[in-house]
Structures are given as structure tokens and as C-alpha cells.
N, C-alpha and C positions, 0 to 999 in steps of 0.2 A: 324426211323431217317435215313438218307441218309448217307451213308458211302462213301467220294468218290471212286472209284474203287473197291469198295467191294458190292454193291447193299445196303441192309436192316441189319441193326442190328438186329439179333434173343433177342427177348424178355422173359426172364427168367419167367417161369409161377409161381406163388404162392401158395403152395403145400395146401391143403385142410383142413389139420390138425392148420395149422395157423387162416384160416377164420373162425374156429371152438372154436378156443381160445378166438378170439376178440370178439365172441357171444357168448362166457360162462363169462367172464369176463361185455361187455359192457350193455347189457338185463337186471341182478339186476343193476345196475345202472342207468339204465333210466327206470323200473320198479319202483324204488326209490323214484323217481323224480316225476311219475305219481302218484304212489297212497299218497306220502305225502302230493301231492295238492286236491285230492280228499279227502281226511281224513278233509284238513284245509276247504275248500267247506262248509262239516257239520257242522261245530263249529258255535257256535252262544253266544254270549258276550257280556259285555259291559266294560270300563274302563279306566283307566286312563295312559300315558304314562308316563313311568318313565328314560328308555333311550332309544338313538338312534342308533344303531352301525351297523358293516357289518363287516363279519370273511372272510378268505380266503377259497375260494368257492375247491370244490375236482380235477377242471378238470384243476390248474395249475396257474401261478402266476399269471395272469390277472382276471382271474375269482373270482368274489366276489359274496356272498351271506348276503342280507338286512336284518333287520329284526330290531322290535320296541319291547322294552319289555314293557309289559304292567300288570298293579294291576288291576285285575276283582273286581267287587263289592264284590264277595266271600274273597276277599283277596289272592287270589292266582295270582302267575306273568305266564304270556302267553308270549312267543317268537313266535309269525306268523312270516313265510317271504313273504319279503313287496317286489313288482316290480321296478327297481332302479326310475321311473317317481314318483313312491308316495313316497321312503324312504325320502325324502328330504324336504318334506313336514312336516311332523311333527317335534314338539319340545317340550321336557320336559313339561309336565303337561295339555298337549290336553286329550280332553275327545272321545274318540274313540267307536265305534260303530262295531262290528262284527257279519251279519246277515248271517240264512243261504243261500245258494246257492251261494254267491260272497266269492272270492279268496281272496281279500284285504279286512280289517277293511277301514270302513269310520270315517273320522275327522269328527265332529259335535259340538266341542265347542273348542275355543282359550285358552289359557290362558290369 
């Protein structure tokens, strides 16, 4: 930045032990993130939805995290998280489809 009559602001360098922090810290966090999506990938399902909601996401007041809970034909309830374009789309008592290799359950019957 131009300093009148002084040339160049000297720019304070950021010591190496700091960038070291932010990657021991930031890595399982977006490690996290990858392999919970590759885990939900496998899954393979079928069932009913029962509700619809979104909790407050880790990285800070804006950030929200989807997700539909769903009763498998086993009886047991499922929390996938849903992309904010589909959460919106479902409503109490759709019959949902979770096949493997996709991220999202598919809607396949109304109520």
C-alpha cells in the first residue's frame, strides 16, 4: 500500500507455526466432511419420511446443515444429509428411495 512520503508499507509475514495450526485444526474437518459423504454414497434404503429439519451447520451462524429423518422398512429412523435444493422438497410421509452410489435419497411416492 502506498504510504505518502514514506514509499511501501512493510508487510508483517505470518510465522509458520500459525499455518501449521490452521492445518491441524482445518484437515479432520473437511476430512469429516469427505468421508461422511462417501460412507452416505454406500447406503442403500428404502422408507418413509417422518420429519423435515436443518440444525446449525459447525462453520458458524449462517451455515446450516439438511437433513430428512426417515423409518426404513427395518423400522429403524435414518438422518442422511440432504442438499439445501432437495431439503425443501420433501414433506411428512413421502416415500423415499436411497440407492447405492447417489448422495441424496430419491422422492418416489407423494403423500
Amino acid at each position: 500500500m502506498w504510504n505518502l512520503g514514506l514509499g511501501f508499507k512493510r508487510r508483517r509475514r505470518r510465522s509458520r507455526i500459525s499455518g501449521g495450526v490452521l492445518l491441524l485444526i482445518g484437515l479432520p474437518i473437511i476430512g469429516f466432511h469427505v468421508v461422511r459423504g462417501e460412507l452416505q454414497k454406500r447406503e442403500e434404503w428404502s422408507g418413509t419420511v417422518v420429519r423435515v429439519y436443518s440444525e446449525r451447520g459447525f462453520l458458524g451462524r449462517r451455515s446450516f446443515d439438511h437433513y430428512w429423518d426417515v423409518r426404513t422398512s427395518s423400522g429403524e429412523i435414518r438422518s442422511p444429509v440432504i442438499t439445501k435444493s432437495q431439503w425443501n422438497d420433501a414433506r411428512v410421509g413421502d416415500q423415499v428411495v436411497k440407492q447405492t452410489g447417489f448422495y441424496n435419497p430419491m422422492i418416489v411416492g407423494r403423500r
